[in-house]
RODO-2510 file (C-alpha; in nm, 4 decimals, decimal comma):
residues 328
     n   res          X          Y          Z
     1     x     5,9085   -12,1147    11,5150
     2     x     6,2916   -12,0827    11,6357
     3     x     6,4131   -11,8125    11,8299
     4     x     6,5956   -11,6523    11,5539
     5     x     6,2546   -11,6639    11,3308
     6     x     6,0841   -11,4969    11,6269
     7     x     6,2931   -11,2516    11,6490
     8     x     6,2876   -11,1676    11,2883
     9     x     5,9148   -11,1832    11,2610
    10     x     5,9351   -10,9003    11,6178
    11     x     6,1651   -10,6586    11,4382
    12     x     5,9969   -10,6688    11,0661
    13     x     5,6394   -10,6446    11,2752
    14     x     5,8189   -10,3586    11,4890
    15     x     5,9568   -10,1823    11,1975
    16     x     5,6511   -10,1704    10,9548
    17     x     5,4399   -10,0779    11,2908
    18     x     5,6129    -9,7237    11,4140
    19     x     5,6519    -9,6567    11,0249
    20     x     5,2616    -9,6520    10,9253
    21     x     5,1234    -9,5380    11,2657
    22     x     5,2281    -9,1713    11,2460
    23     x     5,0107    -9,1692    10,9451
    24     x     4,7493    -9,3823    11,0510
    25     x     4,7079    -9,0588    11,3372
    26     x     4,7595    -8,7982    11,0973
    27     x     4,4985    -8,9112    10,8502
    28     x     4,2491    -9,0281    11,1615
    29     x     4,2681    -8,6837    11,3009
    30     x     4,2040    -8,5195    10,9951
    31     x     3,9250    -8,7142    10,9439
    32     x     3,7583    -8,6301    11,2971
    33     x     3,7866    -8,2763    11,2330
    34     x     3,5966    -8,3097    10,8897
    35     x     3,3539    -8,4986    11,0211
    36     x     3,2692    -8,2619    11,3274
    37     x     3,3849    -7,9009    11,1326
    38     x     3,2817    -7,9542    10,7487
    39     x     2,9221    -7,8524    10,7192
    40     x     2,6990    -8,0391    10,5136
    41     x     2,7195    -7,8966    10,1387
    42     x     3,0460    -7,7907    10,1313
    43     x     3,1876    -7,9942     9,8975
    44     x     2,8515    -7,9292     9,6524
    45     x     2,9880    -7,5503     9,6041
    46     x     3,3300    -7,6884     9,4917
    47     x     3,1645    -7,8439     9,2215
    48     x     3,1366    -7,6672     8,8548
    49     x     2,7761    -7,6766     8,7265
    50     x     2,8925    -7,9396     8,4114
    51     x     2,8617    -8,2806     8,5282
    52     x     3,1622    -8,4222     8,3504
    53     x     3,3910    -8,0960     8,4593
    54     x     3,1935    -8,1699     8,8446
    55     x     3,3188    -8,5793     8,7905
    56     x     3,6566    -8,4563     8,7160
    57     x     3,6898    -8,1737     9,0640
    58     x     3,5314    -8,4252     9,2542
    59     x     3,8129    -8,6607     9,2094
    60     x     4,0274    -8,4111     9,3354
    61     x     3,8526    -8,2973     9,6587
    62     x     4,0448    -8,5446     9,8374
    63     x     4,3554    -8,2900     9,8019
    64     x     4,1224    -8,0613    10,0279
    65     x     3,9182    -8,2623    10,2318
    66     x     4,1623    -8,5636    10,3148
    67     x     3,9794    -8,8895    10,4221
    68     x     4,0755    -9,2590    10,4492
    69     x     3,8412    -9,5228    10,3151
    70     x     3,7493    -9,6205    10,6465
    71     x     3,5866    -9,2652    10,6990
    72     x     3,4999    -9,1935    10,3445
    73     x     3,2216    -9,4347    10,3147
    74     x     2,9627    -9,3270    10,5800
    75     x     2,9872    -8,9875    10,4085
    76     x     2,8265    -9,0503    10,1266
    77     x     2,4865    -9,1031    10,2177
    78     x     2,4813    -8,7742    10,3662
    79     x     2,6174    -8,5924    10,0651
    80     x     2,4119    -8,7649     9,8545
    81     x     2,0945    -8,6506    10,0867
    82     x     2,2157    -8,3110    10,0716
    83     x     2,2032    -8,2943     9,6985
    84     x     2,5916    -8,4061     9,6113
    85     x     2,5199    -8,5988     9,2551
    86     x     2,5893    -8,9755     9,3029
    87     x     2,8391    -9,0208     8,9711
    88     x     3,0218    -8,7098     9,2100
    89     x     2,9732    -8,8796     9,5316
    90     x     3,1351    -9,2115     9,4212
    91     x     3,4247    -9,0097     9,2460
    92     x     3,5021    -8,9294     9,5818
    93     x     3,4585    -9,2350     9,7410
    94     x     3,7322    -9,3855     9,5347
    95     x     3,9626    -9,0821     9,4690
    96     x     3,9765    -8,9163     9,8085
    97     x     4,2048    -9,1975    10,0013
    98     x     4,4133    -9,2050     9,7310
    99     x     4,4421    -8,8425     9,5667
   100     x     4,5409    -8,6828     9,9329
   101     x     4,8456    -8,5230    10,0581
   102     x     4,8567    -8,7599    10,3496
   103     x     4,8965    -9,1085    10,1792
   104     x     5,1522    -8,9190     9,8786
   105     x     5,3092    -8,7822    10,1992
   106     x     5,3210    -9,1884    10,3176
   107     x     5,3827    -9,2955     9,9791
   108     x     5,6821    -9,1186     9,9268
   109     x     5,8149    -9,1815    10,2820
   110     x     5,7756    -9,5968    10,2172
   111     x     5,9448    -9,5792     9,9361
   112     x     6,2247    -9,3991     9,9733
   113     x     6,5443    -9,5734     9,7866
   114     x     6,2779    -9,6884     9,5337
   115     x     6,1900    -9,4019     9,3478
   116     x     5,9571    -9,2986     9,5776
   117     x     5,8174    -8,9801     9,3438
   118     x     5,7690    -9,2314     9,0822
   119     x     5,5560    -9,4328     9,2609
   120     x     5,4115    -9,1250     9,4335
   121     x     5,3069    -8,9834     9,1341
   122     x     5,1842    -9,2855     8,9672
   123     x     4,9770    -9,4135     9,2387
   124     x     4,8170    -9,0364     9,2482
   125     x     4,7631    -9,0398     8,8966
   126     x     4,6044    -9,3870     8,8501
   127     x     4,3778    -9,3339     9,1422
   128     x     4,2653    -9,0274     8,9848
   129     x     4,2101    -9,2022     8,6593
   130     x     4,0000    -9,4607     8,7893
   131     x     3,7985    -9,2612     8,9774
   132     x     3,6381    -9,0371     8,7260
   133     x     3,5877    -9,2898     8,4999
   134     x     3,3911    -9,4927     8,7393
   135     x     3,2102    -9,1545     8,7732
   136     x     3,1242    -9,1300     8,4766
   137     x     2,9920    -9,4339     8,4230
   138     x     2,7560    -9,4118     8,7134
   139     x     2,6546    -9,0550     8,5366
   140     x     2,4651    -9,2536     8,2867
   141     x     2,3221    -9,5493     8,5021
   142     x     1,9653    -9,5029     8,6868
   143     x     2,0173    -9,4327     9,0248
   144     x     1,8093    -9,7700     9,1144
   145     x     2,1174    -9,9874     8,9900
   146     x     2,3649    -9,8003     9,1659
   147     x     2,1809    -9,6753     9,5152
   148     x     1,9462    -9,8956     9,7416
   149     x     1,5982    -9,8841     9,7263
   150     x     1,5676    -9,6887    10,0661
   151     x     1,7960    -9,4272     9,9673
   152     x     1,6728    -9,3823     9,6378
   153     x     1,3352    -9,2946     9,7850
   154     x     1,4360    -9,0839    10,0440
   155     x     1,5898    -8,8528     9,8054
   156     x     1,2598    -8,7578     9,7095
   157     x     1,1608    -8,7047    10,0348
   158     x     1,2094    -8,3011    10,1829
   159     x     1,4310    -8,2412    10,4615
   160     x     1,4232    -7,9835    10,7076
   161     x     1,6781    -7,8732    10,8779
   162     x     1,7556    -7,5613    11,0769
   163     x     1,9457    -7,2920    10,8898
   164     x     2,2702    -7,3755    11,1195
   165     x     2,2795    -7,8162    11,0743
   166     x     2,1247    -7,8506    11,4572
   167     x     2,3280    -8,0672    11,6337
   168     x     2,2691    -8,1953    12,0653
   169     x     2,4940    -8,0231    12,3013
   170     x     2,4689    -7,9375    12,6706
   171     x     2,2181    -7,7069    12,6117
   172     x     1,9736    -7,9037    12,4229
   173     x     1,8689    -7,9413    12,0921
   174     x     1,9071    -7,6494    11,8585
   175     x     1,5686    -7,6919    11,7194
   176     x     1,4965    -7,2791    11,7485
   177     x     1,6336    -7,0344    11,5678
   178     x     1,6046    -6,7652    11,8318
   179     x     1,7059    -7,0080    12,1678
   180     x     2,0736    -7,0303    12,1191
   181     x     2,3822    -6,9360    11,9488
   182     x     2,4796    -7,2886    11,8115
   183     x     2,8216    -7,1811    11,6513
   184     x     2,8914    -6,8819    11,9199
   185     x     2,9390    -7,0223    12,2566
   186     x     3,2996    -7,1815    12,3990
   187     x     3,1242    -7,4265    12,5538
   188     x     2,9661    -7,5512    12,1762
   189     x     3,3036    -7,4788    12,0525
   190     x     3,4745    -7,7334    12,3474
   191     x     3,1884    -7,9741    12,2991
   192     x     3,2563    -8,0058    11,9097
   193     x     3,6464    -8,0477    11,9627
   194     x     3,5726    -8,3046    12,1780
   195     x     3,3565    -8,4756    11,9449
   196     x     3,6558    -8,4483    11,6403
   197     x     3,8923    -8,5947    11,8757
   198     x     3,6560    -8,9192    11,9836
   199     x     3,5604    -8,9258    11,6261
   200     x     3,9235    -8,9583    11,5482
   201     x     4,0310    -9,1894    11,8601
   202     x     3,7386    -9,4228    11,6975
   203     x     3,8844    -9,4430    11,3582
   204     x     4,2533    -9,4679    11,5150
   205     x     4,0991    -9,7807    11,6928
   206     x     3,9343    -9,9335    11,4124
   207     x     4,1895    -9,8866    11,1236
   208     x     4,4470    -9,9738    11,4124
   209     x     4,2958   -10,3111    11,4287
   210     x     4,3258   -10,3719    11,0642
   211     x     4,6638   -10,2088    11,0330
   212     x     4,8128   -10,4152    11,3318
   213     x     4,6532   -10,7627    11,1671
   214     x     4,8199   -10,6644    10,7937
   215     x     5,1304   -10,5958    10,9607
   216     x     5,1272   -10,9049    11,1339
   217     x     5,0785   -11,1292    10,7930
   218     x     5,3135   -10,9184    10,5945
   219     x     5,5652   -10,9871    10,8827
   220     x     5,4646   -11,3415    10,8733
   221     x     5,4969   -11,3491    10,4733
   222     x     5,8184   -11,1416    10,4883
   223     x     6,0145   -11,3630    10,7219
   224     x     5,8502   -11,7019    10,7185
   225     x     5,7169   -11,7295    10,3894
   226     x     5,8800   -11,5248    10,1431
   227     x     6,2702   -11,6753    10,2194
   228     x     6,3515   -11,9291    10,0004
   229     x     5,9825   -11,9745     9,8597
   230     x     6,0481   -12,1120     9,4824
   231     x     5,6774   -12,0803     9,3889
   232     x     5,6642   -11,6810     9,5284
   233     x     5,8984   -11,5882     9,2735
   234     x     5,7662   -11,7654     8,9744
   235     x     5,4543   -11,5684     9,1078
   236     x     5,6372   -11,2537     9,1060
   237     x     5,7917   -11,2669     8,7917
   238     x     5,4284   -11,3461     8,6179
   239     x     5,3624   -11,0243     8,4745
   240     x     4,9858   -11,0914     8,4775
   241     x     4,9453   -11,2971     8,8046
   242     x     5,1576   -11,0948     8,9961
   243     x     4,9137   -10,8062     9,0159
   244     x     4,6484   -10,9939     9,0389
   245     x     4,7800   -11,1878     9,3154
   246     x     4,8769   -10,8367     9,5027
   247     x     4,5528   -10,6901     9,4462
   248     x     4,3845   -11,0189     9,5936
   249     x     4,6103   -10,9396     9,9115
   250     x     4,5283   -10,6105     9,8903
   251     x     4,1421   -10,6862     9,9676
   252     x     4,2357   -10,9364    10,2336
   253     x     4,4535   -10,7317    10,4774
   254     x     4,1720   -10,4439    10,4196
   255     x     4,4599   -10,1736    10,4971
   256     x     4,4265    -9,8277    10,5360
   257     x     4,5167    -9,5931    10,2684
   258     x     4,7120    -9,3889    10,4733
   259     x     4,9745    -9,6820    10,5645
   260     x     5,0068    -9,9307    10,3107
   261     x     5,2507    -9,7856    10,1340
   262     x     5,4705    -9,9329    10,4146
   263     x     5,3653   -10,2905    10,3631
   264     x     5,4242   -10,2408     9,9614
   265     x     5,7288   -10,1590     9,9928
   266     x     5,8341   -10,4285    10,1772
   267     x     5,7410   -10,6604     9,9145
   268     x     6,0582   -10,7043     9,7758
   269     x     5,9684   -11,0188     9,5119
   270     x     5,7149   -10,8018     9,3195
   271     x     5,7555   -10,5865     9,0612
   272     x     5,6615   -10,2196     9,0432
   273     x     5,3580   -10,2784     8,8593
   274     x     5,2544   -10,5590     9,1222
   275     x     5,2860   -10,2582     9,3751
   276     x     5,0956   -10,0313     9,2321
   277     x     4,8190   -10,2805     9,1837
   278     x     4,8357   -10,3216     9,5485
   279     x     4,8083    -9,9550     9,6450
   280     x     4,5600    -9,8628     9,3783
   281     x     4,2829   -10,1493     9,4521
   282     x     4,2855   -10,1644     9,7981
   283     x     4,1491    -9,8538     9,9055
   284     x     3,8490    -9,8963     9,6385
   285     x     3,7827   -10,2232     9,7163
   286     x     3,8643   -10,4688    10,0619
   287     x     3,6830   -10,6597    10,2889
   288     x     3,5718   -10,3796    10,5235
   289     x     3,4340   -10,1960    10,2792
   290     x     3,2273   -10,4368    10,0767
   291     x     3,0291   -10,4306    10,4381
   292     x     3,0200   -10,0280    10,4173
   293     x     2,9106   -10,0609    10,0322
   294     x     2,6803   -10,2365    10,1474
   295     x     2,4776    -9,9564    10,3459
   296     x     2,4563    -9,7424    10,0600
   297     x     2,4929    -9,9489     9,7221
   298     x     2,3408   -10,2358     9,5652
   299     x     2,5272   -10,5389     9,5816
   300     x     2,4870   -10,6348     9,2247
   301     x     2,6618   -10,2753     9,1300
   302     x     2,9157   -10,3470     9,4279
   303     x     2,9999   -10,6961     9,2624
   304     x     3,0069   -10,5311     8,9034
   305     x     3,2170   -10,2376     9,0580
   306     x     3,4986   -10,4690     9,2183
   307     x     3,5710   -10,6869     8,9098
   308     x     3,5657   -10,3415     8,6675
   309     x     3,8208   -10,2184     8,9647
   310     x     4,0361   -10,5548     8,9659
   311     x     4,0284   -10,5781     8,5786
   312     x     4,1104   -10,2274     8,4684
   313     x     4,3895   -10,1624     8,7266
   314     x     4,5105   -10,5104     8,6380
   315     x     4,5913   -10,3866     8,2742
   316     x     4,6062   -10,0425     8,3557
   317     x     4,9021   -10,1326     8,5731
   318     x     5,0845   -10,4513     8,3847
   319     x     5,0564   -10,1696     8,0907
   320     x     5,2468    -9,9241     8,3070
   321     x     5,4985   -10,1994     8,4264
   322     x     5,5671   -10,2264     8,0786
   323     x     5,6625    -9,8842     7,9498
   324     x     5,7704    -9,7274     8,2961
   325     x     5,8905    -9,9795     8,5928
   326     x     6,2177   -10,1205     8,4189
   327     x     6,3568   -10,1772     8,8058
   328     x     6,2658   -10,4867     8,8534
***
């Protein structure tokens, strides 16, 4: 690589880099503090008692409780334990890193000078979309073809937990109701801020990683790859393999939700459509989390799940490209 291609790859890397990571905090933090503040069954008495209307609100819970993929995922299990309905729970799986004022915030910062409320809005609305009607899918499957075995069974198992969701501090273990105040004291109250803040410093880390590696290959494909590349175009200008070939990089690079808006937008070849391909599928379905599926759903349903994903956004979005991106 020549000097002059080094320094190109440096400043794209640089740029996309200080661009996403302000978000990458913003949504990290956020999700520390849900994960240490919400209590268990919150998001149950959100819910309206008709499970289609309860598929629909659960989509948009992400607009209140603002998550990531990377922290949505080892959520579920416990909402699911606590009584959340599973067609709800995976609503929110897919909607929440999409349908949350963080990555619109994102969204509409990448794409500024490309009609960034258009894309805004679209991605919003075709996350939405997608989620509730994977919900309601799952609303009429057995829970055996969607859940795994153990968790299946250990919903039929009671729990019992103290009144207050016990949880270890320097005291002990809240295990009586009359021994401490475990919501009342400043030194629970420290103890818990300082667990939302190494909860988010963990997720900071490991969606950092992932972040930093896109980056690099969308650098890479930006400067070294992109220029002059005869084949990319013909690619981009395929109004059915483009997509498809942006939601395949979409669930290699395994970005985070609330910062790949910046490496979309860079993708100046693609169409629209392409794009939004690219920012829908990837937080439903990358890498990383066909390992997190994998602690809570059955891979057959995982494998059925990711080519419903790639095939209805596909259309969904060439559709879309059709009657609303006329840019490119």
């Amino acid at each position: 690589m020549s000097p002059d291609s080094q320094q190109d790859f440096a400043l794209a890397f640089l740029s996309i880099l200080f661009e996403g990571a302000p978000f990458i905090l913003l949504g990290t933090l956020a999700s520390g503090f849900i994960d240490i503040y919400l209590p268990a069954g919150t998001m149950d008495r959100f819910l309206p008692k008709n499970r289609k209307l309860a598929i629909a609100a659960a989509g948009l819970l992400g607009a209140v409780f603002p998550v990531c993929e990377c922290a949505v995922v080892p959520v579920i299990r416990r909402l699911v334990k606590k009584g959340l309905p599973v067609s709800c729970a995976i609503t929110y799986m897919l909607a929440a890193p999409i349908v949350n004022p963080i990555t619109a915030l994102s969204t509409w910062k990448a794409f500024q000078g490309q009609g960034a409320a258009m894309m805004t809005s679209s991605r919003l609305l075709l996350g939405f979309l997608i989620a509730v009607a994977v919900g309601l899918i799952v609303s009429r499957l057995p829970l055996a073809m969607v859940l795994k075995e153990k968790l299946v069974e250990s919903l039929d198992e009671p729990e019992h937990h103290h009144p207050h969701e016990p949880h270890m501090h320097e005291h002990g273990d809240c295990r009586e109701h009359h021994s401490c105040d475990c919501h009342g004291t400043k030194d629970d109250q420290d103890h818990r801020l300082v667990a939302a803040f190494r909860s988010a410093m963990k997720d900071f880390v490991d969606v950092g990683v992932y972040f930093s590696i896109g980056v690099s290959i969308t650098a890479l494909f930006n400067t070294g790859i992109a220029p002059g590349a005869v084949w990319l175009d013909s690619l981009a200008g395929n109004l059915v393999g483009a997509p498809a070939a942006l939601m395949a990089l979409a669930f290699i690079l395994s970005l985070c939700s609330t910062s790949d808006a910046f490496i979309a937008a860079t993708l100046d070849k693609f169409a629209w459509g392409a794009k939004l391909a690219f920012l829908t599928f990837g937080p439903m379905m990358d890498v990383k989390l066909i390992f997190l599926y994998q602690t809570v759903m059955r891979k057959n349903f995982i494998i059925a799940l990711g080519l419903g994903l790639f095939l209805a956004i596909g259309a969904i979005t060439i559709f879309w490209q059709h009657l609303v991106f006329q840019v490119k």
